[in-house]
N, C-alpha and C positions, 0 to 999 in steps of 0.2 A: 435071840432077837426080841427087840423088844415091844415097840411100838408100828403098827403100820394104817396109813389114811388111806381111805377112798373116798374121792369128793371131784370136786371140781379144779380144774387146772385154767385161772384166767391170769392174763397179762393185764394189771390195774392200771386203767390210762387216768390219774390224780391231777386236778385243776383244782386250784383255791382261788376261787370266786368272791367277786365283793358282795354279793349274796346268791341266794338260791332262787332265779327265778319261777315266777309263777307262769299259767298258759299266758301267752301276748306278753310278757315281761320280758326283760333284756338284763344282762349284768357282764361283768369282765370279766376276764382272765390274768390272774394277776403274778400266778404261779403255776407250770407245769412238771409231774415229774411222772417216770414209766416205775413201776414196780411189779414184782413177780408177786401174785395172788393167788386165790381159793380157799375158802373158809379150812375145810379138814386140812389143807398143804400151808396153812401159816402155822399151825400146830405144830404138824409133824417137824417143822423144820426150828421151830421153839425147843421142841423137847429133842433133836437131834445137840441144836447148840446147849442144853443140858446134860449132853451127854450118852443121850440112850442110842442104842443102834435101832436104827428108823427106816423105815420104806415106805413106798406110796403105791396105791393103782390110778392110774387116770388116763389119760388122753390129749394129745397136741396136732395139730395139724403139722405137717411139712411146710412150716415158715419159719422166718426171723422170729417171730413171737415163739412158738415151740420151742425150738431150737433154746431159747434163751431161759425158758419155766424149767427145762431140761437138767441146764448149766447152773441155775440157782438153785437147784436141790442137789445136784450132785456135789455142788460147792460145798457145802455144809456135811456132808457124809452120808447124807439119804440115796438109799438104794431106790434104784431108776431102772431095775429092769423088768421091773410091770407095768412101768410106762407106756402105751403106745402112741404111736407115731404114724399118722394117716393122712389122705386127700381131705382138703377141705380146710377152714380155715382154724386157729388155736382162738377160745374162746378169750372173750375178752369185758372187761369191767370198766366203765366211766363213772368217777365217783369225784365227785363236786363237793368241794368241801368250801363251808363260810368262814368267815372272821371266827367266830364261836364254834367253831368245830364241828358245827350239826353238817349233815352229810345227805347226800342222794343219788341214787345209783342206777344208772342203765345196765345192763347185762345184755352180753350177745352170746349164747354159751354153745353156738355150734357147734365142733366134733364133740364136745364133753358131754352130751344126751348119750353118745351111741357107743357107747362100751357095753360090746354083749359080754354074757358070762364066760363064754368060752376063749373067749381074750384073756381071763383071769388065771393062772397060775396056784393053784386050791391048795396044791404041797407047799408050795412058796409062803402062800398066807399063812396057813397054819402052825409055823416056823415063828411066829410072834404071837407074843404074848398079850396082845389087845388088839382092839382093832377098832379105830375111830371114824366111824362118817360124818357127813354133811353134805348140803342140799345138792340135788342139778336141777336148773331149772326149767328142763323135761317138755320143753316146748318146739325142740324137735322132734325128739320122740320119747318115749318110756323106756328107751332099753338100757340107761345103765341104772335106773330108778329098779327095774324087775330085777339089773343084775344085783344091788343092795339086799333085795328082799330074799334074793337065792343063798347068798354068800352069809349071811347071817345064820342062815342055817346050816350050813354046811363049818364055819367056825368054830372051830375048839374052845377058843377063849373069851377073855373078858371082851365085852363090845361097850363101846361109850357112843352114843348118837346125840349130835345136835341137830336138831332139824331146819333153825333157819328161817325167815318169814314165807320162803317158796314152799316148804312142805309142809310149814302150817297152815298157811292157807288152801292150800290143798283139802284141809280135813282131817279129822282123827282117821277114819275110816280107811280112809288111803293110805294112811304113815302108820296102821296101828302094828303091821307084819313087824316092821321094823324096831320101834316102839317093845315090843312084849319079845322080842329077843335081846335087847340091851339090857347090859346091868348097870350103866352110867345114864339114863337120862337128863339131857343138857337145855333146856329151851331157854329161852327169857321168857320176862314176866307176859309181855303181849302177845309171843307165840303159844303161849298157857291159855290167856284170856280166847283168842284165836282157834285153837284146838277143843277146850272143853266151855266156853260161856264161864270160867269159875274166874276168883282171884286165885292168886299164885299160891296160897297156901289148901286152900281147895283143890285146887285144879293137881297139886303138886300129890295131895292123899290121891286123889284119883289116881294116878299114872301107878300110886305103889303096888296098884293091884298085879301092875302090869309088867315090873322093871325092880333091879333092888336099892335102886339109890335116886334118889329126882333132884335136880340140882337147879335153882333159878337163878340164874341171873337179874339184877334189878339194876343196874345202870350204876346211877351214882349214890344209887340206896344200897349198895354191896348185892349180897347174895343170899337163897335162903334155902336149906340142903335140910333133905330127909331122907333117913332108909327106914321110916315105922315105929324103930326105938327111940330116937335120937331126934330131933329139931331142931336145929337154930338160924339166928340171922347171921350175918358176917359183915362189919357196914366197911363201905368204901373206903379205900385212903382219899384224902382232900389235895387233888395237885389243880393245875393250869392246866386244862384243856385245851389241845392246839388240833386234834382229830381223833375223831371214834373212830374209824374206819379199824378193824381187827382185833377190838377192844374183847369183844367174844371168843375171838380165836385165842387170844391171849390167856383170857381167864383161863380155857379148857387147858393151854402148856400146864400152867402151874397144876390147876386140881389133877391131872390125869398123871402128871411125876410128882405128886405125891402122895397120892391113890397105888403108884407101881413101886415106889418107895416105903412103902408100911405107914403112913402115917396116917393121922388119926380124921374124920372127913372133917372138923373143925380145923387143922390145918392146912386141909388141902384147900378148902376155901380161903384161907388167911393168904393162901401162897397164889392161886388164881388173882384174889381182887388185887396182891403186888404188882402180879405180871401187867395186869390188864392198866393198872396207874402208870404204868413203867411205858404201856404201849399209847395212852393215849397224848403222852406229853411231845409226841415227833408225827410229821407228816408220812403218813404209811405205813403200814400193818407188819411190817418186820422190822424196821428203821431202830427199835429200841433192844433188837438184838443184838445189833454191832457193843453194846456194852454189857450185854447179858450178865458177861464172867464177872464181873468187878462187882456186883449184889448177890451173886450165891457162890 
């Protein structure tokens, strides 16, 4: 096995608005569509349509929305049976997107907080050879945030963590358990600035104390990867921005299959900033997987 996410499992409720209002501001609706979400499960389900044998741990309520985050991973070939299934409702993402692709997002991330550890299947995880998080937004409670920090330790393998604007700002201090047991550290540049006051290439020395690879993300300035020997930038490809939404999750597909494919961190970066050009040219965070196969 190859690859396995714990993150968050939302249902993305996507409007393209003729802009993004402000407080007292009003704007329209000019497009609506429903997609299956969660930062680490666009991943998982990137590097499944790649090819790798892939699983998730998460959490859905007993709805339509669950039921459905369910059926789109298992679509794909991702093992669902550390998925659980409970009262209460499946979390969900409201992301407003403008003309120019800039984005803003509500989050309602109910059952996805409460995954304790012992929900988690420890034989099962260890069965894969990476293991990728990303945020929850831990505002119902801490417990599947404590279950991250348990499971990382208890991990045999490689771990890649993005942590996401929710656990940056949170603090270093609260993400650092996490943090210093990953060997892929994933932030972007503002969750850098956000966690240590540095710039990205500061901020990014810092973490090497901590982690064996730090990898930034920089939007449409590419990306910029260190393991201590090694530096460089990566610059963006130049397409038509039609939505960021998943544009991160994207990058991480590429660098993390080819990170588990031997290649060198300059092409896993070259292979990330594809994915992520690839994803931001359609409306919603998986949309540029239906043609995955036909570029690699």
């Amino acid at each position: 096995m190859d690859v396995v996410g714990f993150g968050a499992l939302n249902v993305d409720r996507v409007y393209i608005v003729s802009e993004i209002p402000k407080a007292e501001e009003e704007s329209y609706v000019l497009n609506f569509e429903r997609y299956a979400g969660g930062s680490s499960a666009n991943t998982i389900v990137g590097l499944s349509k790649l090819g790798l044998k892939t699983g998730f741990i998460g959490k859905v309520g007993s709805d339509d929305d669950g039921y459905f985050l369910i059926e789109e991973l298992r679509r794909v070939g991702v093992d669902v049976r550390n998925v659980v299934i409970s009262d209460g409702r499946t979390g969900c993402a409201m992301v407003f997107v403008d003309k120019m692709g800039n984005r803003a997002i509500i989050l309602d991330p109910s059952v996805n907080d409460t995954i304790r550890f012992e929900e988690i299947d420890i034989d099962y995880v260890n069965k894969f050879r990476l293991l990728h998080l990303s945020s929850f937004v831990c505002k119902v409670c801490f417990d599947s945030f404590e279950s991250q920090k348990k499971l990382v330790r208890e991990f045999d393998g490689i771990v890649s963590f993005d942590p996401g604007s929710v656990y940056a700002k949170m603090g270093f201090r609260k993400i650092k358990p996490l943090i210093e047991n990953s060997n892929l550290f994933m932030p972007n540049e503002i969750e850098v600035r956000l966690l240590t006051g540095l710039n990205y290439r500061e901020g990014a020395e810092f973490f090497l104390d901590l982690c064996d690879v730090v990898v930034v993300k920089r939007g449409w300035k590419g990306c910029y990867v260190t393991d201590g020997r090694v530096s460089f930038e990566v610059k963006a490809y130049r397409v038509k921005v039609v939505d960021t939404t998943g544009a991160g999750d994207a990058f991480n597909t590429g660098f993390i299959y080819g990170y588990l494919k031997g290649k060198s961190l300059e092409e896993c970066a070259k292979l990330g900033n594809y994915l992520a050009s690839l994803c931001i040219q359609y409306v919603g965070a998986r949309t540029y997987l239906r043609n995955l196969y036909l570029s690699l």
